[in-house]
C-alpha positions in Angstrom: 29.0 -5.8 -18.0 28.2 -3.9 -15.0 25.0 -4.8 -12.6 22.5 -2.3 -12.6 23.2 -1.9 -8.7 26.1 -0.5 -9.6 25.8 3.5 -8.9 27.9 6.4 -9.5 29.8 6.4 -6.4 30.6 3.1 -6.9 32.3 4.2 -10.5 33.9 7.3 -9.2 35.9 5.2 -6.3 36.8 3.2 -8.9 38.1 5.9 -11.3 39.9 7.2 -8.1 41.7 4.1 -7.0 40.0 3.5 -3.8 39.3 0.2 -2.5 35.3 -0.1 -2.5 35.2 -0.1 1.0 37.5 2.9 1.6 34.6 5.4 2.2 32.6 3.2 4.2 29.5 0.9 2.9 28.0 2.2 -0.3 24.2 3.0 0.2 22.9 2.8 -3.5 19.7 4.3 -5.0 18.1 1.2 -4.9 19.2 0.6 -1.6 17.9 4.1 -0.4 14.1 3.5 -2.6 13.8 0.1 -1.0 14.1 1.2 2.5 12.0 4.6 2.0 9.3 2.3 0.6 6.7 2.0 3.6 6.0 -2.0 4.1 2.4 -2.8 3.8 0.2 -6.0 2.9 -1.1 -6.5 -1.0 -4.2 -8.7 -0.4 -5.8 -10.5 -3.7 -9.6 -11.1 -3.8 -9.3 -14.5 -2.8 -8.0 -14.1 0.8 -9.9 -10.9 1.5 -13.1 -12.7 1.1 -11.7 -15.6 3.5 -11.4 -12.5 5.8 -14.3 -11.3 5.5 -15.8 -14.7 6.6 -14.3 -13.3 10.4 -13.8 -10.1 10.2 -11.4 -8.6 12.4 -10.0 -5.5 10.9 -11.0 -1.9 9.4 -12.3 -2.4 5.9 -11.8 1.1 4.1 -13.1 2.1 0.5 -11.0 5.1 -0.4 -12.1 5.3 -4.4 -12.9 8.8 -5.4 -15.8 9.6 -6.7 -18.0 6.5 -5.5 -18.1 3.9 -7.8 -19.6 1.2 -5.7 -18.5 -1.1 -2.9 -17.6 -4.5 -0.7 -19.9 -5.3 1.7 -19.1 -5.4 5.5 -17.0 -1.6 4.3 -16.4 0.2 7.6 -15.3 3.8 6.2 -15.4 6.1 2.7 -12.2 8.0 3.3 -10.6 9.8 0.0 -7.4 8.6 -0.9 -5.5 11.8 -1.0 -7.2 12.8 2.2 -6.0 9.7 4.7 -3.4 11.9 6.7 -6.4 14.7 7.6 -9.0 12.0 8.3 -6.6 9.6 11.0 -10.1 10.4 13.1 -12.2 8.3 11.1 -9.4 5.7 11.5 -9.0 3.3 14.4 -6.8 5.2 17.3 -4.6 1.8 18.0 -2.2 2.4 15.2 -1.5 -1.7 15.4 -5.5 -2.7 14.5 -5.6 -4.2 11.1 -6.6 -2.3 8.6 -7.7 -3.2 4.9 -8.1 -0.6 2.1 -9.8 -0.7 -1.4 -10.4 1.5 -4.4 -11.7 0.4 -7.7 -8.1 -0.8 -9.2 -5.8 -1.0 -6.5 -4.1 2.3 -7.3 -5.0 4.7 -4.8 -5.9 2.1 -2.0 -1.9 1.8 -2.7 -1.2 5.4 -1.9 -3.2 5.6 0.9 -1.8 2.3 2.2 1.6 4.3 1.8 0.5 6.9 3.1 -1.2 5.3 6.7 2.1 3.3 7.3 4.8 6.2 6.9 2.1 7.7 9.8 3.1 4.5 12.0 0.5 2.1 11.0 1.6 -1.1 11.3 -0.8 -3.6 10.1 -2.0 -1.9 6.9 -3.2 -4.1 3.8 -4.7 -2.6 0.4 -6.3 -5.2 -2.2 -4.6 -5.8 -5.1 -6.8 -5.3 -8.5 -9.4 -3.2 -6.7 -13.2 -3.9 -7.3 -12.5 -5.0 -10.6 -10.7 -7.8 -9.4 -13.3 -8.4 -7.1 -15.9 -8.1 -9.7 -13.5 -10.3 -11.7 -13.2 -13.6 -9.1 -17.5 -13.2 -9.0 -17.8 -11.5 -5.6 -20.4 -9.1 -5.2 -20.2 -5.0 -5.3 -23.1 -2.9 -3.9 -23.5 -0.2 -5.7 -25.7 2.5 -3.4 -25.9 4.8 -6.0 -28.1 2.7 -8.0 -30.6 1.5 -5.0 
């Protein structure tokens, strides 16, 4: 049975005769997905709180609409609107910077998002506020005040 690695070009220099390596090094889908995937950090609950205890980096809540928040929270910047905001964001491109929603989904995107931009030390928490919620950490909810 054949890997599911194995792509079409790979099956077409087959069908040809060629030797695999007669056209060169194959580049498979996979291959190409994993290296267009931007590297970031996927924090759980656990060690953001632990880094929260010194805080060092640039904690942004990027949940749209608001649907509460972690304390010591240094920006509100929507998801989908991280490339037009890069002002609100610290100008070193290497500072640290953590990014939350209320699931993990679009801090995700935005974490994307921040590193195809050149950011290099960019995290997102995994699970969101729920998970937060979930582990017995607090949420502030201004909204409600």
């Amino acid at each position: 049975m054949f890997s599911r690695r194995l792509c079409l070009p790979v099956l077409v220099q087959a069908a040809l005769g060629l030797s695999l390596t007669a056209l060169g090094p194959i580049f498979t889908p996979v291959q190409a997905e994993e290296q267009q995937r931007p590297e970031f950090g996927v924090l759980q609950s656990t060690e953001l709180n632990a880094m929260l205890q010194k805080k060092d980096f640039f904690f942004v809540n990027v949940h749209i609409p608001y649907q509460g928040e972690i304390r010591d929270t240094d920006a509100f910047i929507p998801y989908d609107k991280i490339a037009a905001s890069l002002d609100k964001l610290p100008k070193d491109k290497n500072k640290p910077i953590v990014l939350y929603c209320l699931g993990g989904g679009m801090s995700e995107i935005a974490a994307q998002e921040l590193v195809q931009l050149g950011y290099t030390h960019v995290s997102h928490l995994s699970g969101g506020m729920f998970d937060w919620k979930k582990r017995g950490y607090p949420i502030i909810n201004k909204s409600q005040e």
